[in-house]
N, C-alpha and C positions, 0 to 999 in steps of 0.2 A: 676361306673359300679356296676351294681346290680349281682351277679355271685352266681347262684345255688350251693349249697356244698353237691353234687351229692347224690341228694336227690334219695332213694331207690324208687321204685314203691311197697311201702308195701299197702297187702288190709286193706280195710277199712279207709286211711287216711282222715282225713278233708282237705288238699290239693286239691285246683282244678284242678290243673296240671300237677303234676308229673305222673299221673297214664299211662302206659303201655299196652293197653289193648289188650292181645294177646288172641291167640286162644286155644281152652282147650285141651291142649297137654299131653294124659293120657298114663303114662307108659304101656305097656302090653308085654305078654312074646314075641314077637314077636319083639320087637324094643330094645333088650336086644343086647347091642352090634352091635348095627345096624346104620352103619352110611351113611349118604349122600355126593356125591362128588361133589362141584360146578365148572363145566367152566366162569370163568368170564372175558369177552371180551371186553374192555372198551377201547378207542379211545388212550389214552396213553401205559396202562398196559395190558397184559393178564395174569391170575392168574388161580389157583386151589385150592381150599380149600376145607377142608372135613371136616363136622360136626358131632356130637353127635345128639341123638334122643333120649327121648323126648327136651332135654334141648338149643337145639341147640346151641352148645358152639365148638367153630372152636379149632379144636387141633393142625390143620396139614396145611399150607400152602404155597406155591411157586409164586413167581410173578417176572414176565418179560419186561421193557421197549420193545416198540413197538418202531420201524422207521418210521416219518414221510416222505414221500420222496413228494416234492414240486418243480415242473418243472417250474410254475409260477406265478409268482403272483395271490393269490387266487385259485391255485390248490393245493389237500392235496391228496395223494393216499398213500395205503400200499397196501404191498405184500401178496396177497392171501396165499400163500403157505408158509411166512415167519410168519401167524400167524398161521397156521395148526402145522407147529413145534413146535412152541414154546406151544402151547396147550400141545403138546405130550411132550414138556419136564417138564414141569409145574407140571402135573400129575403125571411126572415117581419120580421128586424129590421129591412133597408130600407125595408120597404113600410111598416111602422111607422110611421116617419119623415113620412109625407107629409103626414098630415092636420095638421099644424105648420107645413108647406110651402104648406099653400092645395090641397091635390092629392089625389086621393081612390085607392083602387086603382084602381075603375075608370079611370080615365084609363092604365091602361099597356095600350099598346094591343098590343105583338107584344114578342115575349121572341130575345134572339140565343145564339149560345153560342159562346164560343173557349174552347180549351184547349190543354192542354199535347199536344205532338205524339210519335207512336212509343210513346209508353205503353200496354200493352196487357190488355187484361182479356179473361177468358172465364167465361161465365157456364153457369148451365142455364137453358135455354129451359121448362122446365116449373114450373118452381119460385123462378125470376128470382135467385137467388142465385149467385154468385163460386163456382166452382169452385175457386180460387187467389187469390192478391193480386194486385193488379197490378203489373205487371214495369214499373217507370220508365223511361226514355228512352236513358239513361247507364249503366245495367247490363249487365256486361261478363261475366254467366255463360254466354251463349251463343257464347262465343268455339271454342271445342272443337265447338259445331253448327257453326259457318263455315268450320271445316277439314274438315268432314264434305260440308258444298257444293261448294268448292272442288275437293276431290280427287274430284268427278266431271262438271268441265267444263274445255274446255282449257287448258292448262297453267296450270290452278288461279288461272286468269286472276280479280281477283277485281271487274272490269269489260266481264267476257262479256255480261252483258244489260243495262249502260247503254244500249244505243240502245234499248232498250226498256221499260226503267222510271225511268231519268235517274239510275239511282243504282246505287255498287259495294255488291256480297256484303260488310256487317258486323254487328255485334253490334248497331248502331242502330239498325236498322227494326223493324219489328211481326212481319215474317215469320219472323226467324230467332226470334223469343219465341215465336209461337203454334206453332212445330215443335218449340222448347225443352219446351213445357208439355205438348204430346203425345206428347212422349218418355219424359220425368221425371215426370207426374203420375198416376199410377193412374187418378184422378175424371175428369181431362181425357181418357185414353184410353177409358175407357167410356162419356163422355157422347159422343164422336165416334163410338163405336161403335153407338151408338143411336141416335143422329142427334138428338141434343139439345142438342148443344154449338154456343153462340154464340160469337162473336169480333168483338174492332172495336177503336178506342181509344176513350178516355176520351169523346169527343162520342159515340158509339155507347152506351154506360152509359149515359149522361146521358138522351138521349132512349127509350131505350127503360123506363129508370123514370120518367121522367114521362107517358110514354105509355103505362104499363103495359103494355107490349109488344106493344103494336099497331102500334111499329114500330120497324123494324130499319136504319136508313140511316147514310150518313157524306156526308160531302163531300167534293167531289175535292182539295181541298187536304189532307186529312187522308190520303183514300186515296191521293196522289202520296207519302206516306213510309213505305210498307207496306211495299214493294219488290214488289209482287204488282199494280199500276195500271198499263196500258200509257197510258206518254204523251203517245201520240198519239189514240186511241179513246176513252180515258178510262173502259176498262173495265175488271174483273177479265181478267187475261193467262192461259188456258190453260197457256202453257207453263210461265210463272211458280207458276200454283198444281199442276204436275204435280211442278216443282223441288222446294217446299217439301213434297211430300203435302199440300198441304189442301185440302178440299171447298168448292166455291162456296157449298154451302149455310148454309156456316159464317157467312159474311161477310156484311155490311150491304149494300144498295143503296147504289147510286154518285149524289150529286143534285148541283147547283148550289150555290155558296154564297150565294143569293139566292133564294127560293123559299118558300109559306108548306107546309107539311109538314105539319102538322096540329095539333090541341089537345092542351093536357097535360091529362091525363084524371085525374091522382092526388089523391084527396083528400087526402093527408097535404102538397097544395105548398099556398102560399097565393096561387100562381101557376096553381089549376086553375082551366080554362076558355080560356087565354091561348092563341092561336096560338106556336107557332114559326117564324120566316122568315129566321135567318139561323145559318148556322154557318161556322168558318174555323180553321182551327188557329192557336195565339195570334203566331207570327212572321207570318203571311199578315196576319192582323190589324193587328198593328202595322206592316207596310207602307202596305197602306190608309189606317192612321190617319196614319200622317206623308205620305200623299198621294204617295208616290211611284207617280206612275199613268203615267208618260209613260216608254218607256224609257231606258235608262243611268242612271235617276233610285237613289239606292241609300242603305240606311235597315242602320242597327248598332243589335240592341237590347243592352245591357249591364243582365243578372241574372246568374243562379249563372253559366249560362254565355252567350254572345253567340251572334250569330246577325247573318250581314250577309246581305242579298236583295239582288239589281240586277235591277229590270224588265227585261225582254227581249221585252218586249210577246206581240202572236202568234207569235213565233219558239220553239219549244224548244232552246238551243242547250246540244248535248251534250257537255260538259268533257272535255280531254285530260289538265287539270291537276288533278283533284281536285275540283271542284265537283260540286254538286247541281244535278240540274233538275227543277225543281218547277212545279205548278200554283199559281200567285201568288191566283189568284180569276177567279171564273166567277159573272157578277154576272144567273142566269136562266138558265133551260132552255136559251133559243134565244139567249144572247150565248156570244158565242167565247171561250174560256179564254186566259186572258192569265199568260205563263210568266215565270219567275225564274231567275235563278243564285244559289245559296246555297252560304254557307262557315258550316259552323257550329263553333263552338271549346268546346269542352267544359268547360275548368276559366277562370271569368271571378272572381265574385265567393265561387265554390266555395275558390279558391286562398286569399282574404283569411279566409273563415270557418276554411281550415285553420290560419293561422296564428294565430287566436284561442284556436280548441277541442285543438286537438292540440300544436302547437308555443306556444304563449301567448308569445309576444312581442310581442301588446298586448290588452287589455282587450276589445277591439270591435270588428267588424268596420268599424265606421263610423266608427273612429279613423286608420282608414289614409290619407285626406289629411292628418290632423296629425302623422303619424309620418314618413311619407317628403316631405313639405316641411322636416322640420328637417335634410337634406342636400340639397346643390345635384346630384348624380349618384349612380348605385347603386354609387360605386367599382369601377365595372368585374365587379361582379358582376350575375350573369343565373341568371335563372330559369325554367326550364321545367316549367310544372304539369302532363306527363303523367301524371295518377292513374289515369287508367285508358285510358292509350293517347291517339294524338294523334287529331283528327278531320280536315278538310281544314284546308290541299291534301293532307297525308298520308298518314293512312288507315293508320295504323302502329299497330293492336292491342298490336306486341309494346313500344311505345314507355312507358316509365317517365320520371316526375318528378326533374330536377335542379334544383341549383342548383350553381353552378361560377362560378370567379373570387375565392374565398374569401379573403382575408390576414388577417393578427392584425389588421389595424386597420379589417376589417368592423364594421359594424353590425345591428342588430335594424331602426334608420331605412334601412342600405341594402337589406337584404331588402325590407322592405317595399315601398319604391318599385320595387325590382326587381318583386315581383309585378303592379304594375299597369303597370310598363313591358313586361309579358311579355303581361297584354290587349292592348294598344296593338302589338306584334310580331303576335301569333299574327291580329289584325285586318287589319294588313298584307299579312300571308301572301296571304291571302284576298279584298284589292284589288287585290294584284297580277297576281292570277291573275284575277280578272274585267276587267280592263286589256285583257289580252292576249285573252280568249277573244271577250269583249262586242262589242269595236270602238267602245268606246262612250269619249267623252273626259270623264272624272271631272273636277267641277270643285267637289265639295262632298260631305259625308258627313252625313247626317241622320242623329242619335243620339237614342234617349229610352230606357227602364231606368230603373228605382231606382238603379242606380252610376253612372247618369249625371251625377247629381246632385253626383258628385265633382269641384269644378272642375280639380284637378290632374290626373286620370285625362281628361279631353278635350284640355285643355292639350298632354300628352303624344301625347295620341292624333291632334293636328292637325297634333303636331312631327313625330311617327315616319312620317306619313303623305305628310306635306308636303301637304295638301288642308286647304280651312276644315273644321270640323266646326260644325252648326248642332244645338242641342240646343233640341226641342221644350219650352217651360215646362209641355206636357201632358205629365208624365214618363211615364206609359205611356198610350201610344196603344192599346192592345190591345185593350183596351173599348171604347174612341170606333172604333175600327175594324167591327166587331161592332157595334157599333150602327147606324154606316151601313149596313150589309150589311142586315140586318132589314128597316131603316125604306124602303129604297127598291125592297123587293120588289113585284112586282106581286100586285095585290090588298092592299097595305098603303099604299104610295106618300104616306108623311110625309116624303119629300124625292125633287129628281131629281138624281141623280148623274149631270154630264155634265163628262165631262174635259177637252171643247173651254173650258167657259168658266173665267173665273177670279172668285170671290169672296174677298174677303176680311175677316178677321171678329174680332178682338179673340186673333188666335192670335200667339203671343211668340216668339219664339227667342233664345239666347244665343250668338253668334257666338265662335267659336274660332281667331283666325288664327295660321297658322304660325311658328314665330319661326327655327328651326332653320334650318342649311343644306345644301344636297343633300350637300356633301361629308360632314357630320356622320351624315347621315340616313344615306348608303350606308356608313359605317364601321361605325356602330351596329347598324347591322341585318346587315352580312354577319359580325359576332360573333354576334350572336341565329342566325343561321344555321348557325353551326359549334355553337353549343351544341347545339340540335336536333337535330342530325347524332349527338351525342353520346349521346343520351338513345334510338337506335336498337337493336334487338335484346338489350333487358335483359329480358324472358320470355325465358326456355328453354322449348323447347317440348319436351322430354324431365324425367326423371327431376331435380327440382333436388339440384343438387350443395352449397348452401349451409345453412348451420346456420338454418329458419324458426320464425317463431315456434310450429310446432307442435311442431317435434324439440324447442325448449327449453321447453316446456311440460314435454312430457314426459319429457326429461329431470333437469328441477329436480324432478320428484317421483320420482325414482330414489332410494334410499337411498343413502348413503355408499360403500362400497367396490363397491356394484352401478354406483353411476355412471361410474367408471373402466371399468370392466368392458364395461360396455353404448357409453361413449362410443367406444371403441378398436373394439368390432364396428360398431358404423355409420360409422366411417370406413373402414375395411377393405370392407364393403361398396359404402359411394360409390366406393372406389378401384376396383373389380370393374367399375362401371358404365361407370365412364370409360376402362377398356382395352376395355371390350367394343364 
């Protein structure tokens, strides 16, 4: 392993890589003890952090594990109201913090917010409470709505209106949840019948309790993953919200991810009074934060799951291969929205927790560089974590989790390293495909995540890739992200964000260089390819034919000679199904 010795971003170096290039953040008396406060709302954690300006150097922070609550298999929801809390406690212990620091509340001058993206909440408008939980990002019970879409546009195409919202008909946007929750919710169908039902994701929550509901907005990086934002107008799409039946009135205004928006009005924050001026969903975020502002520039974050962007500047370029096109940030009313290609992989660090809490073949999820360094290869076994279907370049709902390659003289150390060679694949997938679509010549991958932190998992990920990887020592960007965004709002203006110039500022990276050889790399991965292949059309989308865990549920509670009895009828049955 080749390992960066956290090379400074000094100007002028002869290094091609380590350079930083931030935006030219110019002291002035006005940002003189002037700090910004971040909400950050991410699928595991919610947190608050509060930065410095110009320097953007976090002094002060609180962070909250989130509940996942999972009714069934392939459902994920959390508690509206149990993230509104924890925001308000997050902020009350950070701000805490300051008068220790020399820093008083007063000094946080504007508040930003990222969060987690496609997650979706519906509320009542009259009484500001969650009609429902909210449906999480990765939940695959609207899979049965998307063959309901499908089987009414042509040939169930399921990339009919990519030119017009940058993304295919799946289970992972906000649209096919908020037609799921007006189907299946009683509350949700009568509050839309009255016209009381709100809709948005999680940054729509958010500000509408701290504004008590005085306002109802999102931003266009949020709304580019609805599947209901045309993106090119960057408005609510008629046709799109006739698709799903929803009401415009349902949904937030469409703003800028730069902009002040108004005061948090809630006495229960200890944030009221504070302007709002920045919001971005937390992958937008963390592009910003690693700076990739220029296009072909392209940033992997590694959490549960990963997420690669590649700038595409003002262009939207509309994928053949599976990608997303998305609003990257729109930095003001009157600046031009600047687009991305995104691959996003669904099972990242989700795959290591399974092999802790379900398969326990190691103690920790954070033991998995010490388990697959005690083998020098996964012996030929591969891993494919579709749990709940592949995401790009794919888009295979009906795709199921292997693992393949298996001999008596496997390991628990080969699995292991198998799973994080199977990030480092399924990231591939998804550079390959921006290679080809972008036109853009990759000559480096910008990583930050908490799994980043794994040096063997980038190791891998520079070998499988063949490209350096530069791993920011700001392991998540996604609040320093978010924080620029706020701070250079107009009518806030504690820094100027300009991409022509370069600064550089005590910002680190750990360099990754490849060790591996093209021939290696193309063996390697056109295996990783055939396993994939494999892990195709394991949903039946009919009547299952296999013994599940509910048949043996209920059949271990059959009594003794009933069970014979009752076993021989339901197979006699399944046989009926299968001639018919």
């Amino acid at each position: 392993m080749t390992e960066g010795k956290n090379i400074p971003t000094t100007p002028g170096s002869s290094a091609e890589v380590p350079f930083r290039r931030m935006g030219d953040f110019r002291k002035t008396s006005l940002s003189i003890n002037r700090l910004v406060g971040v909400i950050d709302e991410g699928t595991n954690v919610v947190s608050f952090s509060i930065y410095t300006t110009p320097e953007f150097k976090e002094i002060a922070a609180h962070r909250i594990e989130k509940q996942m609550i999972s009714v069934k298999d392939g459902w994920f929801e959390q508690d509206p109201v149990a993230i509104i809390n924890n925001i308000y406690r997050c902020a009350e212990v950070a701000v805490s913090k300051l008068p220790a620091l020399g820093y008083r509340k007063e000094d946080i001058y504007t508040i930003g917010i990222t969060n987690q993206r496609e997650t979706t909440v519906v509320w009542d408008s009259m009484t500001g409470k969650p009609l429902y939980n909210a449906i999480v990002w990765n939940d695959i019970r609207t899979t049965s709505t998307v063959d309901q879409i499908l089987a009414k546009v042509p040939e169930q195409n399921k990339n009919h209106f990519k030119n017009i919202v940058g993304l295919p008909i799946s289970p992972y946007f906000s649209a096919l949840k908020i037609r799921w929750l007006k189907d299946n919710v009683p509350a949700v169908r009568k509050a839309c019948r009255e016209k009381r039902c709100k809709a948005g994701t999680i940054d729509s929550w958010i500000v509408w309790n701290l504004t008590k509901g005085s306002l109802h907005i999102t931003d266009v990086t949020n709304a580019s993953r609805t599947l209901l934002m045309n993106i090119e107008s960057l408005e609510w799409d008629p046709m799109m919200l006739k698709t799903f039946s929803i009401h415009v009135d349902m949904l937030p205004e469409i703003r800028s991810c730069s902009e002040i928006y108004g005061k948090i009005c809630d006495e229960r924050s200890v944030l009221n009074g504070m302007p709002i001026s920045g919001i971005l969903g937390n992958q937008q975020a963390s592009l910003l934060g690693q700076m990739c502002i220029k296009p072909g520039q392209t940033k992997n974050t590694y959490r549960s799951g990963c997420f690669l962007l590649c700038n595409t500047g003002t262009t939207h370029v509309i994928s053949s291969r599976g990608l997303l096109t998305t609003v990257a940030y729109k930095l003001g009313p009157n600046s031009p929205p600047i687009y991305a290609l995104e691959g996003a992989v669904a099972v990242a660090g989700h795959a290591l927790e399974w092999l802790q809490n379900k398969v326990r073949i190691m103690p920790n999820a954070s033991d998995a560089e010490k388990y697959a360094e005690a083998v020098q290869t996964t012996g030929d076994v591969y891993f494919v974590p579709a749990f709940t279907g592949l995401y790009a370049p794919y888009w295979r709902k009906d795709a199921r989790g292997m693992l393949i390659g298996l001999t008596q003289f496997s390991t628990k150390h080969h699995v292991v390293r198998a799973a994080l060679e199977a990030i480092c694949f399924q990231s591939r997938d998804i550079l390959e495909c921006m290679y080809k679509e972008g036109g853009f010549k990759f000559n480096k991958l910008h990583a930050d995540g908490a799994l980043s932190s794994n040096n063997l998992l980038m190791q891998l990920q520079a070998d499988t890739a063949g490209v350096p990887v530069f791993r920011s020592q700001l392991l998540d960007s996604t609040a320093f992200g978010a924080a620029m965004c706020a701070a250079q709002a107009e009518g806030v203006e504690l820094c100027k964000f300009d991409p022509e110039k370069r600064h550089y500022d005590n910002i680190y990276y750990d360099t990754f260089l490849p060790t591996s050889t093209e021939e290696e790399r193309k063996h390697r991965y056109g295996k990783w390819k055939k396993a994939v292949e494999r892990s195709f059309d394991w949903v039946d989308r009919g009547q299952a034919k296999t013994m599940t865990e509910e048949r043996y549920r209920m059949l271990s509670s059959v009594p003794g000679s009933l069970f014979i009895i009752t076993t021989f009828a339901m197979l006699a049955h399944s046989l009926r199904n299968v001639k018919a």
